[in-house]
C-alpha positions, 0 to 999 in steps of 0.5 A: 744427341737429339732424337729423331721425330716419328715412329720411324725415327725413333725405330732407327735410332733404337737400332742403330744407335746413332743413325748418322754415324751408322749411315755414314758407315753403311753408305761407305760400305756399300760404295766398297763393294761396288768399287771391289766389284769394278776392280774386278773388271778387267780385260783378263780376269783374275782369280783374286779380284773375281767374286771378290765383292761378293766375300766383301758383301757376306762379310759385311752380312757378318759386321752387320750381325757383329754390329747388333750383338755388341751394340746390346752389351752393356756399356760396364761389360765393355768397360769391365773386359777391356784389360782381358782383351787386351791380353789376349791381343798380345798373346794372339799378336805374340802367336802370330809370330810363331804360326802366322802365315801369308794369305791374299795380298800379304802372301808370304808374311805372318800376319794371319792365324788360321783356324779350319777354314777360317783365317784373320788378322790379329792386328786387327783385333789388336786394334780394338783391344788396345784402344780399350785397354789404353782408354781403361788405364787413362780413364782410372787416372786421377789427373791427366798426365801432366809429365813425361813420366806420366806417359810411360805406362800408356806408351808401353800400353801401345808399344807392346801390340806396336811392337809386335806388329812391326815384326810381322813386319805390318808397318801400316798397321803398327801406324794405327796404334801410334794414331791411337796412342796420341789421340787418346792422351790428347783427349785424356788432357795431356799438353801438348808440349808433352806430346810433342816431346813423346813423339821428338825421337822418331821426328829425329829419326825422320830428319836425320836424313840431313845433317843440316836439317837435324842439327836445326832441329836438335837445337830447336829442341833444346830451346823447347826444353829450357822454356818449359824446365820447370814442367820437366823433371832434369832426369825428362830433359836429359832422357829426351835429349839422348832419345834424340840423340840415339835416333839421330845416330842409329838412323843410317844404320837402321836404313843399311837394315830395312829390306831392299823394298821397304828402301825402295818404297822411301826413295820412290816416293822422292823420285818415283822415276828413279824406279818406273818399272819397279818401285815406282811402278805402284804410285806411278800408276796410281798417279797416272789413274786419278789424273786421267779420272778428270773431273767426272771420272771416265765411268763405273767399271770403265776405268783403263788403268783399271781394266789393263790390271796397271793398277796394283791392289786395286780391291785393297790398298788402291781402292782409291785409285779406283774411285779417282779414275772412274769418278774423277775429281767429284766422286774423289771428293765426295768421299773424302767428304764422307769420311770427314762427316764420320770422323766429325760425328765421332767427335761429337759422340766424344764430346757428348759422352758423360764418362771419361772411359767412353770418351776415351775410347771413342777418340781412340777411334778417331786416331786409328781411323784418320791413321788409315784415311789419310796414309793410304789416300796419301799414299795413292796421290804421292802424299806419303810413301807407300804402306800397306794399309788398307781404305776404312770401310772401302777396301777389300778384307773381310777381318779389317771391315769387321774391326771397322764395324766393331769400333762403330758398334763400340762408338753408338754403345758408350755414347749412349747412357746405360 
């Protein structure tokens, strides 16, 4: 990375790292706390919303603090602690399970741990763990994974945090550690078909919903198969083929299981009117909020969904709605624009970096960003169905933009050669 001319430019560089990421960061994050500030802006006030911005602004005091210690750590510390923090991820993850409790928008679900005061998130730190712990085990590699058998202990690396994630239940954040997992076995040289082969279960599972569509689909599968045989050990193949089986068969009975609302989030989002006042209620509303936006938005602080409290989270998961509604379609765009430069400097770093850990992990944070990025914007437009699962930078939550920090301090250290 080129550095800056001047005194002031190399200032900037020497605290910051890297001065377009960190920009990037610092610009998004300042634009969160003035949209939870106009989400806060309602005809009746609400006690969740009110002052909300101004716990967004201490906690980003707090990031920013976290932001300067670890950019200072050695890049080998980092290295070094990635197994121990991934441990205790898990046990954290695991004691979620037994003492976690509600608080703010997940009221009644075991996501939190409380400590005094102070309550967070151990998903979110989960996060951070898994990405250097996978990165740690890739990087020891000799050679990239070039079979499925390749891919069993990397998956079973993201599938223990994954696990126990999904029964907090936090699906949204269980996505992250998908995003991660992929992202970092295409970086770490996995081919493609492998990757295709690793995610064909939960694609059967996807496409059960039709006989016709998954039947296409399966003898697709065993095409792809019998092309690539001699990369694939006959034990691989057959175990593919039951895994898709399986998905295939347990697909209606895992439906019969899911609670009603997380079935009614799957069909709202087919027909959002089978269920207006209910289900549907949330992406009707979001819909309705960023059409009426416009061009140029009806204004800051002035959006009408908004201030009738139509909109549902609108500090957290619906932030966007927000953006879409009171900056209309050039606002909207101009931060989907942003959040494209920070993913895109991210790849630079990657691409940059000498050592295979530091590249590892710097693209295990792409894969967890873009996860989020594009399943809640999705989700605010009709794109995907609706999940709990929160704006990088922009939505409310003070754990989550500490972990958005924490990946960005970890992205400007292991870019830099010690």
């Amino acid at each position: 990375m080129a550095s800056p001319s001047g005194p002031m430019g190399r200032w900037v560089e020497r605290w910051t790292g890297d001065p377009l990421l960190v920009g990037a960061a610092m610009a998004l994050s300042l634009f969160g706390v003035a949209m939870i500030y106009s989400a806060g802006v309602v005809n009746v006030p609400s006690p969740v919303t009110q002052g909300a911005w101004r716990r967004q602004l201490v906690w980003l005091a707090l990031a920013l603090v976290g932001f300067g210690v670890i950019w200072k750590v050695k890049a080998r510390w980092i290295e070094w602690i990635a197994f121990p923090a991934y441990g205790l991820a898990v046990i954290l993850l695991a004691a979620t399970l037994v003492v976690g409790t509600g608080a703010g928008t997940a009221e009644g679900v075991g996501r939190w741990i409380g400590i005094g005061p102070i309550r967070f998130q151990p998903a979110e730190f989960a996060k951070l763990a898994a990405v250097l712990g996978l990165a740690r085990y890739l990087s020891s590699r000799e050679a990239p994974p070039q079979s499925l058998r390749d891919l069993v202990a990397p998956s079973a690396l993201m599938g223990v945090p994954l696990i126990l994630v999904v029964l907090q239940p936090d699906l949204g954040t269980a996505l992250a550690f998908v995003g991660v997992l992929f992202a970092c076995l295409y970086w770490a040289g996995t081919p493609p078909f492998l990757l295709f082969l690793l995610a064909s279960p939960g694609l059967a599972l996807i496409l059960a919903f039709s006989t016709v569509v998954w039947s296409a689909y399966f003898v697709g599968l065993i095409l792809l198969i019998y092309l690539f045989r001699y990369r694939l050990y006959l034990a691989e193949s057959v175990g593919i083929l039951l895994a898709n089986l399986a998905a295939g068969t347990i697909a209606n009975p895992l439906w019969s299981q899911l609670a009603d609302y997380q079935r009614n989030r799957l069909l709202v989002f087919l027909d959002p009117s089978m269920d207006p006042r209910g289900a549907g209620w949330n992406l009707i509303q979001s819909k309705v909020a960023i059409g009426s936006g416009g061009l140029t938005g009806k204004g800051f602080t002035q959006g009408t969904q908004k201030r009738l409290d139509f909109l549902p989270e609108q500090h957290t998961d619906f932030i966007f709605s927000v953006v879409g509604e009171e900056l209309g379609f050039v606002g909207s765009v101009l931060v989907v624009a942003v959040f494209g430069f920070l993913l895109y400097r991210v790849v630079r770093l990657a691409e940059g970096a000498g050592d295979p850990f530091a590249g590892l992990v710097l693209f295990g944070i792409f894969g967890a960003w873009i996860v989020h990025i594009f399943i809640n914007i999705g989700m605010t437009i009709g794109l995907v169905p609706i999940t709990g699962i929160p704006l990088p930078f922009l939505s409310y939550g003070g754990t989550f933009l500490l972990t958005c920090w924490a990946f960005t301090a970890l992205a400007v250290r292991l870019a830099q050669e010690d």
